[in-house]
C-alpha positions in Angstrom: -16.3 25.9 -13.8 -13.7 26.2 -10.8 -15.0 25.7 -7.4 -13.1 27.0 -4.2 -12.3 24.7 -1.0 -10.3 26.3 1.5 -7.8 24.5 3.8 -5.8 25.5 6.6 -2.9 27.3 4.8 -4.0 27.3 1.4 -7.0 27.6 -1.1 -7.1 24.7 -3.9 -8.5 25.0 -7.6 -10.4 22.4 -8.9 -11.1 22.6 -12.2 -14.6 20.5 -12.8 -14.2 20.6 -16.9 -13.1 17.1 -17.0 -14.5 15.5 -14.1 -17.3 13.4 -14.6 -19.3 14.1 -11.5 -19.4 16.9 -8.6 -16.6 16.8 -6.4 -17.2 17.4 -2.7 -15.0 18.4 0.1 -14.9 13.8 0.9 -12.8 14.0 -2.3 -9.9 16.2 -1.1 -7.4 13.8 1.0 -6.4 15.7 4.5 -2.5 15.3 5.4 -3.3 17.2 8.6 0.2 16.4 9.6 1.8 18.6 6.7 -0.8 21.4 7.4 -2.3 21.7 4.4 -5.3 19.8 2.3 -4.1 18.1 -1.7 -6.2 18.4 -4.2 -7.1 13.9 -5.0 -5.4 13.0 -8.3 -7.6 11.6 -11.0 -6.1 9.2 -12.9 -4.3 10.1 -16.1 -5.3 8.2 -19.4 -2.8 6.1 -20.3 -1.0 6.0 -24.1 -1.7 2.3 -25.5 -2.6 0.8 -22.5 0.9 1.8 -21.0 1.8 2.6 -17.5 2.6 5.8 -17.3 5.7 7.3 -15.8 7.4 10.0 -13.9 11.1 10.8 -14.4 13.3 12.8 -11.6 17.1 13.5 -11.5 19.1 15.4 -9.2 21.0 17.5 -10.4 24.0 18.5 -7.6 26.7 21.7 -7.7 29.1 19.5 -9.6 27.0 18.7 -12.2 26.0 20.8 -15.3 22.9 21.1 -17.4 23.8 18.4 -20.6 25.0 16.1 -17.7 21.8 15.7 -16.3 19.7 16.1 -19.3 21.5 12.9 -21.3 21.3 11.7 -18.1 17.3 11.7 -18.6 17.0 11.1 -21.8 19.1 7.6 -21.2 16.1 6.9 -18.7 13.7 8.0 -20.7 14.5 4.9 -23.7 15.5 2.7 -20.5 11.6 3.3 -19.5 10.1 3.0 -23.2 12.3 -0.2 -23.4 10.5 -1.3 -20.3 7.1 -0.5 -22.0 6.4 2.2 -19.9 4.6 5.7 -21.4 6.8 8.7 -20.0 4.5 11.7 -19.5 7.1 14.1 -17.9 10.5 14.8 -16.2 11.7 16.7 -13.4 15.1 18.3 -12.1 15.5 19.1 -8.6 18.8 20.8 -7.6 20.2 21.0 -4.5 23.7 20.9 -3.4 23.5 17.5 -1.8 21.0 14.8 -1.7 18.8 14.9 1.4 18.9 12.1 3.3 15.1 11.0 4.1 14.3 12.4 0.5 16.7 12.7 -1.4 15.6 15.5 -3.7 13.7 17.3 -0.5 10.4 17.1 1.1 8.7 20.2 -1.0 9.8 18.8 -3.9 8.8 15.5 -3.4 4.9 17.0 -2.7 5.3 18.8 -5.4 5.8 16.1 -8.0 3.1 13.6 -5.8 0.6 16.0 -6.7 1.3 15.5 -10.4 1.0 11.6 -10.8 -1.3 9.9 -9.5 -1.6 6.1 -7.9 -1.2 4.0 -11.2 1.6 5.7 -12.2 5.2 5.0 -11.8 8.0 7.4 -10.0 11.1 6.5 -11.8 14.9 7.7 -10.0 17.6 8.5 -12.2 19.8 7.8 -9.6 19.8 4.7 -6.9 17.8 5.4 -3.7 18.4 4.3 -0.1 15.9 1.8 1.2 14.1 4.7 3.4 14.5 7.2 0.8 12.8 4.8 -1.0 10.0 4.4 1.1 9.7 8.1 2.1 9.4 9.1 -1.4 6.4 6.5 -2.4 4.4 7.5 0.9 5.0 11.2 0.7 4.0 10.8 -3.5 1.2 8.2 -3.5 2.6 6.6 -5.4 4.9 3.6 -6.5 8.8 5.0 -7.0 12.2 3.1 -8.0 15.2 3.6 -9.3 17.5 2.9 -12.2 18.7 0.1 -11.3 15.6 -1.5 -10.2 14.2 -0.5 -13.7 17.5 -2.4 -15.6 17.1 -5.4 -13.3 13.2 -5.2 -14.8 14.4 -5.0 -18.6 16.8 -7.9 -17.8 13.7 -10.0 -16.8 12.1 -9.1 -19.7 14.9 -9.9 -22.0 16.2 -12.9 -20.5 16.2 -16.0 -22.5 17.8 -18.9 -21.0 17.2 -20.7 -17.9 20.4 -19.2 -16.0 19.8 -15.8 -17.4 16.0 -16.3 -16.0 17.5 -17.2 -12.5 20.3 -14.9 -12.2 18.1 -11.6 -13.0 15.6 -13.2 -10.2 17.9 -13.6 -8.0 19.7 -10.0 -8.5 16.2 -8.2 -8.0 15.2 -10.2 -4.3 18.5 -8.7 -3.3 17.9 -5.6 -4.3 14.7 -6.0 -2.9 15.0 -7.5 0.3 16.4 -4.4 2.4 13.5 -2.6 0.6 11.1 -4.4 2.3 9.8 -2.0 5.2 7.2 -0.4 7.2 4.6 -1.4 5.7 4.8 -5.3 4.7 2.7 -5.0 1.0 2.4 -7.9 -0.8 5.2 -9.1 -3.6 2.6 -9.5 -6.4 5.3 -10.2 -8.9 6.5 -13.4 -7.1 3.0 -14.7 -6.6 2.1 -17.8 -4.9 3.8 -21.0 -3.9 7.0 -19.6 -2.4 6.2 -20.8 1.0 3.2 -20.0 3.2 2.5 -17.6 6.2 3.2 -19.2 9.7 2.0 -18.7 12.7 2.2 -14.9 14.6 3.7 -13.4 12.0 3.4 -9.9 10.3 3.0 -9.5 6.4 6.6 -7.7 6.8 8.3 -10.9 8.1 6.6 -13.3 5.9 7.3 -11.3 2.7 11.3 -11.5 4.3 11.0 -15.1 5.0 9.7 -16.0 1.4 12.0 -13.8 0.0 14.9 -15.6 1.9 13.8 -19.1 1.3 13.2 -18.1 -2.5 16.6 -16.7 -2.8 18.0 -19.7 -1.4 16.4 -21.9 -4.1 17.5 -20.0 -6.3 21.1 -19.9 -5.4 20.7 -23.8 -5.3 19.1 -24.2 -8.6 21.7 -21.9 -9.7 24.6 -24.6 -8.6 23.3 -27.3 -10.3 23.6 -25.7 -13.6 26.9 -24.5 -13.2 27.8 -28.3 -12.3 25.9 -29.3 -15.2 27.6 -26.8 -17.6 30.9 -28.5 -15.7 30.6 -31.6 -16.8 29.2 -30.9 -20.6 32.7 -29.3 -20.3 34.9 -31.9 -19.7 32.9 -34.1 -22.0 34.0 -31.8 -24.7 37.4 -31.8 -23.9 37.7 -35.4 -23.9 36.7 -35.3 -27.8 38.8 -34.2 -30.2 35.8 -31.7 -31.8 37.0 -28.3 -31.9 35.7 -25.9 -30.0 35.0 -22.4 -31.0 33.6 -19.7 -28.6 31.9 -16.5 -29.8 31.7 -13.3 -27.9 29.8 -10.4 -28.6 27.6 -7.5 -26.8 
């Protein structure tokens, strides 16, 4: 059964064959500002209990086709690595990035109406702070980059104590300048990295933790490097070889 609801500019299809009960014009989300009515995204089953996920490259006048697509297929086992489900890719291509959106407003609408709030926007290439943050409020939805998904796989992966520290300590980097507008809570840090004072807005309490956790960090980070120091010299003053490996 398809029912008709007519916005402003345009009439939207819904198709009621897998919805579970009646939709009524209160489902349909208005972005009066953009002139036109989106149809609300129902969330997509997920493969194993996996987040799913949303690929987009741009693809720019210098590049050609197989550049872009093992480009994409690099992200695409990046993403699986990361134990994410990837449901679909796009290509945008445009002559040079655009600078609020990188791949372009329409575009950007376009792909937010095909993934919906749980899923995950991934960018084959590394986005601005406010492209950032244009891109996940004009889509819905969650979006980064390539690099923040390699810093994730890192955390995953990382074994030791040091490794642990430095990968934490490379993502509130990258994440501090991508803290903006709208102050959301960092659910991955959780509690107990300091506590909200007085006056201040979610925005510049998430800065301040993010601040004092990076200089923790940095300290804890010191103290095993002077550690590692003197194990050194207590080596060299043996006369037990020493024998390095190296490998990637």
């Amino acid at each position: 059964m398809i029912q008709d609801f007519h916005g402003s500019k345009e009439r939207i299809h819904i198709n009621m064959h897998n919805c579970a009960h009646d939709v009524s014009s209160l489902d349909l989300i208005s972005r009066s500002s953009l002139g036109f009515l989106r149809e609300k995204r129902w969330p997509m089953e997920r493969e194993n209990n996996k987040q799913n996920a949303y690929l987009v490259a741009l693809q720019q006048s210098f590049q050609r086709d197989w550049e872009v697509e093992e480009n994409l297929a690099e992200l695409k086992e990046l993403a699986q690595d990361a134990g994410l489900h990837v449901v679909d890719s796009f290509v945008q291509k445009r002559g040079y990035p655009d600078p609020g959106t990188f791949i372009g407003k329409g575009k950007a609408l376009e792909i937010g109406d095909m993934v919906d709030e749980d899923s995950l926007v991934i960018f084959d290439d590394e986005l601005t702070p406010a492209q950032q943050g244009n891109l996940s409020d004009l889509m819905e939805a969650p979006v980064i980059d390539r690099t923040q998904l390699i810093l994730d796989i890192f955390a995953q992966r990382a074994q030791s104590n040091e490794g642990k520290i430095q990968v934490e300590l490379a993502q509130l980097n990258y994440l501090l300048p991508r803290l903006m507008g709208k102050g959301k809570a960092l659910s991955r840090l959780g509690g107990g990295i300091g506590t909200r004072g007085p006056g201040e807005t979610k925005l510049e309490t998430d800065r301040r933790r993010i601040r004092k956790r990076i200089s923790d960090l940095k300290g804890e980070l010191e103290k095993i490097r002077q550690t590692r120091g003197l194990q050194r010299e207590g080596r060299a003053n043996t006369s037990i070889p020493v024998v390095a490996l190296v490998g990637y």
